[in-house]
C-alpha positions, 0 to 999 in steps of 0.5 A: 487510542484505537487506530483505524486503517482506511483505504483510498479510492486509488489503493483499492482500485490498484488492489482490484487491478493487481486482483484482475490482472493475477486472475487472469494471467496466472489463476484466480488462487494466486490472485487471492494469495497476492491481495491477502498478502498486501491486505495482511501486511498492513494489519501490523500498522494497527499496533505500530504505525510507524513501522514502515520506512520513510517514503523519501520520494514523497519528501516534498509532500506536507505528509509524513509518507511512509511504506511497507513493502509485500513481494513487488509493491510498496504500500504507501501510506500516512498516518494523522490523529491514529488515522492510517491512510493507505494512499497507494499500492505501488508495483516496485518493478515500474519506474520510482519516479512513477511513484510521485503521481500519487 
């Protein structure tokens, strides 16, 4: 059975915000680099879902969290019924406790 990847609101805004922020302070190529980079690691969960670490912050959550990590950020997300949610996009250099917000 084919699996789909879906991005939540809060993730594709942490994306424009990584994209923005990169574009302005460092140039518009590296920007693109840095999102590709995250958009790209993803695609491994298509054919294995389980790849990344148990997200061991989000322990008390129902939710079987899990994370692949690009450069500074944690890519936190679930998967349910060959649905694979992207829940949140995590800049690692900020507080981990900060991560229990999402």
């Amino acid at each position: 059975m084919e699996i789909r990847i879906e991005w939540s609101e809060l993730s594709e805004r942490q994306l424009q915000d990584i994209f923005d922020y990169y574009s302005l302070e460092v140039s518009l190529k590296i920007a693109r680099k840095i999102v590709n980079q995250i958009i790209d690691r993803v695609s491994i969960l298509e054919s294995n879902p389980l790849a990344g670490a148990k997200e061991e912050l989000l322990s008390d959550y129902p939710e079987d969290y899990r994370y692949l990590v690009e450069s500074n950020y944690k890519i936190i997300y679930w998967e349910k019924e060959n649905l694979i949610t992207i829940t949140s996009v995590f800049d690692c250099r900020q507080n981990p406790t900060k991560i229990k917000k999402i």
